[in-house]
Structure formats: structure tokens, C-alpha cells
C-alpha positions in Angstrom: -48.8 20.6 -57.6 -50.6 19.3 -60.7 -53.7 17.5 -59.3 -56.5 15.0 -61.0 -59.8 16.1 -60.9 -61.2 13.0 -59.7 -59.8 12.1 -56.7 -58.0 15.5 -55.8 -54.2 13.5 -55.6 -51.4 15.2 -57.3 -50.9 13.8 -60.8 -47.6 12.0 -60.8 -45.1 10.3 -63.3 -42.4 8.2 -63.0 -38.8 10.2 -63.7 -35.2 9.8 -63.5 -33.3 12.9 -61.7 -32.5 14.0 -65.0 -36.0 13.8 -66.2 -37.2 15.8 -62.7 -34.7 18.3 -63.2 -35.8 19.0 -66.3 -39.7 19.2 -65.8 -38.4 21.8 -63.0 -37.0 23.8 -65.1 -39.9 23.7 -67.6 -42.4 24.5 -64.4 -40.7 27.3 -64.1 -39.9 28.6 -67.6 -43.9 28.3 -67.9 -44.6 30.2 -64.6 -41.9 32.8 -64.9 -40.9 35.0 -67.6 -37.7 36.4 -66.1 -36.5 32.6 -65.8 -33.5 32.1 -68.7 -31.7 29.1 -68.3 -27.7 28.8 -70.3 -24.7 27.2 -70.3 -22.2 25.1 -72.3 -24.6 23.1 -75.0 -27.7 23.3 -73.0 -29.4 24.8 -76.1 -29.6 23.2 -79.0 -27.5 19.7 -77.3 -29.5 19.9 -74.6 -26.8 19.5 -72.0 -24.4 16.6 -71.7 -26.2 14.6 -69.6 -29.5 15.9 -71.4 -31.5 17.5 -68.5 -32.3 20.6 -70.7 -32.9 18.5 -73.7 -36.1 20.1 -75.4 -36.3 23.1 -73.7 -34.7 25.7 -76.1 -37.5 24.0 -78.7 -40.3 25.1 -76.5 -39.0 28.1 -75.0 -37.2 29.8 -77.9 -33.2 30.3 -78.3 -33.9 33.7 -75.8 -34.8 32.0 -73.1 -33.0 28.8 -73.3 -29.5 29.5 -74.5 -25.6 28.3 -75.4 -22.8 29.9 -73.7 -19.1 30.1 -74.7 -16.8 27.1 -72.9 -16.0 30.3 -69.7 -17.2 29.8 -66.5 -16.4 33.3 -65.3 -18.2 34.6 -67.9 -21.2 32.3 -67.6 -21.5 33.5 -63.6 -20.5 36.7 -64.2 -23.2 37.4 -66.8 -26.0 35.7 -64.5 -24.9 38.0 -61.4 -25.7 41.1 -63.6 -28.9 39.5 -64.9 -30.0 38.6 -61.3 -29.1 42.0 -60.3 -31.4 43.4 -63.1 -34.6 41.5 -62.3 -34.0 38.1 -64.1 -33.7 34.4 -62.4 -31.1 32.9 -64.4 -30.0 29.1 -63.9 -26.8 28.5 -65.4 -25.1 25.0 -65.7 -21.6 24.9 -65.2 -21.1 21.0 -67.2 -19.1 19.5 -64.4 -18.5 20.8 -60.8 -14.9 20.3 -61.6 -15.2 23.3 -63.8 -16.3 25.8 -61.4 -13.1 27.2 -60.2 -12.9 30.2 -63.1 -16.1 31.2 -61.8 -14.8 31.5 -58.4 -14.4 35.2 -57.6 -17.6 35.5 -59.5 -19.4 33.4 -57.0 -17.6 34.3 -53.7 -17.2 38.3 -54.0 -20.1 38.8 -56.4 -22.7 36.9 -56.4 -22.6 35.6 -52.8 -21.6 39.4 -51.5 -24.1 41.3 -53.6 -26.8 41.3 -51.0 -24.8 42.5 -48.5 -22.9 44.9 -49.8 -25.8 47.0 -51.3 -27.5 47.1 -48.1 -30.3 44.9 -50.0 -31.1 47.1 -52.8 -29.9 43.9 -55.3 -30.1 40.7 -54.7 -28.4 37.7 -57.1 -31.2 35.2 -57.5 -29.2 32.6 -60.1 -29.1 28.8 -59.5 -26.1 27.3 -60.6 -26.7 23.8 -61.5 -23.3 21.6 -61.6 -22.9 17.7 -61.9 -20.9 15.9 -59.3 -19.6 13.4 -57.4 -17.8 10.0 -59.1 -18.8 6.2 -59.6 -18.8 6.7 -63.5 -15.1 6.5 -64.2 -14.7 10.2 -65.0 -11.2 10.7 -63.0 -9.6 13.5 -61.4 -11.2 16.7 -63.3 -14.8 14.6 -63.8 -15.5 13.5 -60.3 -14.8 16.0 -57.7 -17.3 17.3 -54.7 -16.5 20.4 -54.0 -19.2 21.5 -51.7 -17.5 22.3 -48.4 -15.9 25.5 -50.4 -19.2 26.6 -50.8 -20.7 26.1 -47.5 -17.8 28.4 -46.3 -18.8 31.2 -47.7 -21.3 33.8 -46.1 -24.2 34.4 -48.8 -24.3 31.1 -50.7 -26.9 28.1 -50.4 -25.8 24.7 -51.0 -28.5 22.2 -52.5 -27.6 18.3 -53.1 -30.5 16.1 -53.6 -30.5 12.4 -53.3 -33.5 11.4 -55.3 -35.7 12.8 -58.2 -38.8 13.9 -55.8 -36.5 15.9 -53.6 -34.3 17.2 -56.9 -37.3 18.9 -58.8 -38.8 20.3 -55.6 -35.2 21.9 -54.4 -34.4 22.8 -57.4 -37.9 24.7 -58.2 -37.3 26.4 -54.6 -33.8 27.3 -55.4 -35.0 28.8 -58.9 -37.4 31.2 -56.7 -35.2 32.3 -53.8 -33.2 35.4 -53.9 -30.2 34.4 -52.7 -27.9 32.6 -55.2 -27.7 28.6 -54.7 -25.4 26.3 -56.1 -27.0 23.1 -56.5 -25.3 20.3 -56.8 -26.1 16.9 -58.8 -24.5 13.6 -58.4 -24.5 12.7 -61.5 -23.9 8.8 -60.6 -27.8 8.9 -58.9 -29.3 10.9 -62.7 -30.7 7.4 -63.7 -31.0 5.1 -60.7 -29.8 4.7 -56.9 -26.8 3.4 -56.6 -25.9 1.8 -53.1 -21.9 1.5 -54.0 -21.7 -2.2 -55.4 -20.6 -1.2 -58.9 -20.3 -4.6 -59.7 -24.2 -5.6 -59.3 -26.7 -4.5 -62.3 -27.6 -0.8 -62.3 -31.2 -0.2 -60.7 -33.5 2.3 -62.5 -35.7 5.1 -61.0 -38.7 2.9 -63.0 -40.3 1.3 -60.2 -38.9 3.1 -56.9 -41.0 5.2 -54.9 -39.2 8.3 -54.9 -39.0 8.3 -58.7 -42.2 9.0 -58.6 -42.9 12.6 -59.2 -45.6 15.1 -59.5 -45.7 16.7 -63.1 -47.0 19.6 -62.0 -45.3 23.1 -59.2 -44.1 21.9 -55.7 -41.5 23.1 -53.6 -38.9 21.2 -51.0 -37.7 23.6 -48.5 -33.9 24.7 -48.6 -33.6 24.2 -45.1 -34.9 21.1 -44.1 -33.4 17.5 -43.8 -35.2 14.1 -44.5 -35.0 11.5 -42.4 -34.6 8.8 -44.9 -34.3 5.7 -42.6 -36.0 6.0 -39.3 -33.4 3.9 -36.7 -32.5 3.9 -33.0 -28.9 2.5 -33.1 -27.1 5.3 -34.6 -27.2 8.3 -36.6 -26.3 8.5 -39.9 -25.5 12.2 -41.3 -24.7 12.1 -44.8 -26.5 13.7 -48.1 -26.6 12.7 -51.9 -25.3 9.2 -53.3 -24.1 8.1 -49.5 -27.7 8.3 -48.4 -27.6 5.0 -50.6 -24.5 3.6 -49.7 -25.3 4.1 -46.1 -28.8 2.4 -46.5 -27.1 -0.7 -48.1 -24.8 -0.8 -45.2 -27.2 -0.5 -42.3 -28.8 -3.9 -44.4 -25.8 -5.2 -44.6 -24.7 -5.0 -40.9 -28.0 -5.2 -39.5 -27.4 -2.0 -37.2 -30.9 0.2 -37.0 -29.3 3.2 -38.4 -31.3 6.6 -38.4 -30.5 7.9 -41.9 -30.6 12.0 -42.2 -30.5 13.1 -45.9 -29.5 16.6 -45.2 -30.6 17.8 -48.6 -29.4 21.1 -48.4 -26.2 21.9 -46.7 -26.7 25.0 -46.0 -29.1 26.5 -44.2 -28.5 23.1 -42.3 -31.0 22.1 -40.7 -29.5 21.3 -37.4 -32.6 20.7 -35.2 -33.3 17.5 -36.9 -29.7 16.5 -36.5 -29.4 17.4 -32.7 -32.8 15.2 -32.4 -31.5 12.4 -34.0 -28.1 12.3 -31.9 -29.5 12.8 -28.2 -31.8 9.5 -29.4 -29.4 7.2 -30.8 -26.4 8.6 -28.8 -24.3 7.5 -31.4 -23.5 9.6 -34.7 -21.6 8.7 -38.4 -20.9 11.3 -40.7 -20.3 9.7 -44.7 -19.4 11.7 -47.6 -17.9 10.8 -50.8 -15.7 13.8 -51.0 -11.9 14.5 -49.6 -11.4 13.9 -45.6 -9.6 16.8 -44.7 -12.0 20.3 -44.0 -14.7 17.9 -45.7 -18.0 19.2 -44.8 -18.4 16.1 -42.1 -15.8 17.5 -40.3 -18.1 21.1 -39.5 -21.2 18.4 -39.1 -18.8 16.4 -36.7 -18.1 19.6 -35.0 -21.8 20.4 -34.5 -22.8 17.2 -32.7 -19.8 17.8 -30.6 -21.2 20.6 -29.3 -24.3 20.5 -29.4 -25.0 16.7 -28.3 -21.5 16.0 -26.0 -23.1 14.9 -22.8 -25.9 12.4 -25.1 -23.1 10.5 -27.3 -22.1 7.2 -25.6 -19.4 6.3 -28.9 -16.6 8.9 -30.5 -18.4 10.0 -34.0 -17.1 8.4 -37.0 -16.4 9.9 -40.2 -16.2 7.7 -43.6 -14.7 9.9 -46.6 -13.3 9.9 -49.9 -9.1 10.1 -49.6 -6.9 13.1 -49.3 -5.8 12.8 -53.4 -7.0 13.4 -56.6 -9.9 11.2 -57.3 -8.1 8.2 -59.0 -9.9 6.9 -62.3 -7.8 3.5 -62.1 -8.6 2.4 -58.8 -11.7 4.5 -58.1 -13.2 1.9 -56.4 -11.0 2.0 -53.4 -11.5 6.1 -53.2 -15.2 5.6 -53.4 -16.8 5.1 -49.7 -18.7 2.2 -50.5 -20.9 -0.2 -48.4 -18.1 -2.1 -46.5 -16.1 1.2 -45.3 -19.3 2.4 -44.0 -20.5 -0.8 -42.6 -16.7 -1.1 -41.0 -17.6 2.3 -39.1 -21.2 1.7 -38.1 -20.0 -1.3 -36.4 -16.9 0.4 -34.3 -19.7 3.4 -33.4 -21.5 0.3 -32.4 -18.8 -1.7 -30.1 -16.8 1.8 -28.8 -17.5 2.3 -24.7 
């Protein structure tokens, strides 16, 4: 970490996600030459949501680059540059976008290790946007991370809040194995607790927008607890952290809140902890119900915590359709669905 001289404390500014994203990647454009970051208008454009705005000035148009509108080729191209000694972190503009890239991902970059007994290694970070709450629609607002967590070889990364985003994403940047990290695009300037129809907060004043300017790491295999609690556990990761806060307020209930941060690895000690306390578990995420990733994390307090629960664990989803853009505020798992479950965990015998 950066630090002042005078009183040895890291020196730290105030940043959105977007803004701690970026100064990640300048950290480590700064600290490592075989870093290259590229994509669809990350150069010049600076991304569509701006998080590489300014890099390609600073950095020069070889290490900062534009990519044709072709995922496949985007991943593709970043396998062989891992494979070759680089770190590249590629943005795929919206998570929605990644399925060209898909054999690229699953039989290339995720196998590579593997199948040359560890002589190469894919070390790329692909950075995608995700998640809904900004009225993007079906092919704008999907969260596809449960495909990745099935597959042998990948990391899955989602951070909740700008501290934890530049720090995962500086240790996903280093690690050798490939990592798709994913950004919920509807947290990139604020948190947002699921009442779309109160004024947007800002990262300005809250604590965990404030961020160290300088190199620190969050490890990729270790939840937060974001809410200490004794009632029940909460299990959830990126914008439903905040939704999930909002409704332990809301109802009252002393909910333990894990932010799992990074899927996978999963850090199931701190989950099995949790459980065996509270005896009670809740498992919220914004994406599709069925072979969503709460059902493996459902799974895994089942057997691991059987004889501790006291309640059945609840799960609180997005539906099994397309995410709507007319009525996406009955798809979205906000505050009242959660609250609704917390309090049947609560009442069930």
C-alpha cells in the first residue's frame, strides 16, 4: 500500500468502483510490464462505463489497446498471450457478451494448466459488467456466474464495494490461473440497497469507498463478514450484500451478512462458522433460480451444517426468464422478497 510518511497509515482517497478499478489497473500497469489491458473501446473511449478512461494516454496504445467487436477472438488472443509470459486483462463490455468466448474460456483457458502438466499456465483476468437495476433488459443484465463456477480451472471474483474491487482485482491480475471477474455494474457509482425509487447514494462519503491509492491485495479465497448477526445467516455476494443489509434494517432480524467475494475458491469455513451459530441460513442472489449458484451454496450447508440448522434454508432469486426491462422491478430481488424470507427462516420449527 501507498503510505504517508508521517504517521505510517496508508494514503487513501475516496473512489467509486469504477474509479478503484481503474487505479488497479494503473498499479499494475506501473508494477508490471507484461500487464496489457484490451477490449471493445477501452483505448482511446476508455470503456463504456469509463473504468480504463486515461490509461492508453499514460501507458501508450501497446499496452492499453482497442479490440474488434469478437469475444472469441478477444479470449482467444489473451490465452496465447498468457501462455507466452504476458498478464493480459481483457474486458468483455457486458457479461451478456461472453458466450462467443465460451469454448475459449472453458477448453482453453480454464484447461491449459492441466493439460500441459503445468508447463503453461493462462494468467488473463477477464473483466465483464453485470447484474441489472439500470434498465438494460434481457442481453444488458444477465449474471451468469454459476456457468463459471462449474467449470474446473476458473476463478470467479464479484466484489461488492470499491475497497474489496481494487484489491481482488490487483490479486486476480497476479494469479496464474485465469479469473473472470465480475462487476455489478448497478454498485460502479454507489450502493444500492434495491429501493430504486429513493435518491441514488454515492461512494463520496461511505467508508468502503475509501481506498488506498497505492498496491494491496484481497485474497481470492476469502469471504467478509459484512454484518456481524446472531439470528441468521445471510450468504449472498455483490449488489445483494446491499439489498440484504437494507432488509435485516428493515425487519429488525440480527442477520450475519457473508459477502462471499469470490465464488470460487469459496471460502466455506467462514460459511460453516456462521451457520452452526445462527442455525438458520438465507442464500440471495440476483441471478435465475434454477442451478443458480445458491443452490450449490444451499447444498453445502446441507451438508455440512444438517444437524446445527433449526429452519429449512431459504433461497431468494431472480426468476426463471429473461430478465424483463418493463417490469424489472418485480425480477429484481429487492428488500421486501428478502425481508419476506428472513422472516419465514425466522418463524419455521
Amino acid at each position: 500500500m501507498a503510505r504517508d510518511d508521517n504517521d505510517s497509515k496508508p494514503v487513501t482517497t475516496q473512489m467509486t468502483m469504477i474509479q478503484a478499478l481503474r487505479s488497479a489497473m494503473d498499479v499494475m500497469l506501473g508494477k508490471d510490464d507484461n500487464v496489457v489491458i484490451y477490449g471493445q473501446d477501452v483505448g482511446y473511449f476508455g470503456g463504456v462505463f469509463r473504468a480504463t478512461d486515461g490509461l492508453q494516454a499514460k501507458y501508450g496504445k501497446q499496452r492499453v489497446f482497442d479490440a474488434p467487436i469478437s469475444e472469441g477472438g478477444i479470449v482467444g488472443t489473451a490465452v496465447g498471450m498468457g501462455a507466452y509470459g504476458l498478464r493480459p486483462v481483457v474486458e468483455i463490455q457486458f457479461a451478456d457478451y461472453f458466450y462467443p468466448a465460451s469454448d475459449q474460456i472453458v477448453s482453453e483457458a480454464a484447461r491449459l494448466r492441466y493439460r500441459s502438466a503445468g508447463d503453461f499456465t493462462a494468467p488473463l483476468t477477464i473483466r465483464m459488467p453485470c447484474g441489472g437495476g439500470i434498465y438494460g433488459g434481457q442481453t444488458h443484465s444477465q449474471s451468469p456466474e454459476a456457468m463459471f463456477t462449474h467449470v474446473c480451472g476458473l476463478r470467479t471474483v464479484m466484489p461488492s464495494n470499491p475497497y474489496d474491487a481494487k484489491g481482488l482485482l490487483i490479486a486476480s491480475i497476479e494469479n496464474d490461473d485465469p479469473v473472470i471477474f465480475l462487476e455489478p455494474k448497478r454498485l460502479y457509482n454507489g450502493p444500492f440497497d434495491g429501493h430504486h425509487d429513493r435518491p441514488v447514494v454515492s461512494w463520496a462519503k461511505h467508508p468502503m469507498g475509501e481506498v488506498p491509492e497505492g498496491y494491496y491485495t484481497v485474497p481470492l479465497d476469502k469471504a467478509a463478514i459484512f454484518r456481524p448477526g446472531a439470528d441468521l445467516t445471510v450468504l449472498t455476494y455483490g449488489t445483494m450484500v446491499w439489498v440484504s443489509e437494507a432488509a435485516a434494517l428493515e425487519t429488525g432480524i440480527d442477520c450475519e451478512i457473508i459477502d462471499l467475494r469470490t465464488l470460487w475458491p469459496l471460502d466455506l469455513d467462514t460459511i460453516v462458522e456462521s451457520v452452526k451459530k445462527t442455525g438458520r441460513c438465507v442464500v440471495v442472489h440476483e441471478a435465475t433460480r434454477t442451478s443458480g449458484f445458491g443452490a450449490e451454496l444451499a447444498s453445502l450447508v446441507q451438508e455440512h451444517c444438517f444437524y446445527y440448522l433449526e429452519a429449512p434454508i431459504e433461497r431468494v432469486t431472480g426468476w426463471d426468464t429473461p430478465y424483463p426491462h418493463a417490469q424489472e422491478w418485480a425480477y429484481f430481488p429487492g428488500p421486501d422478497r428478502v425481508g419476506a424470507a428472513f422472516k419465514r427462516a425466522m418463524e419455521a420449527k
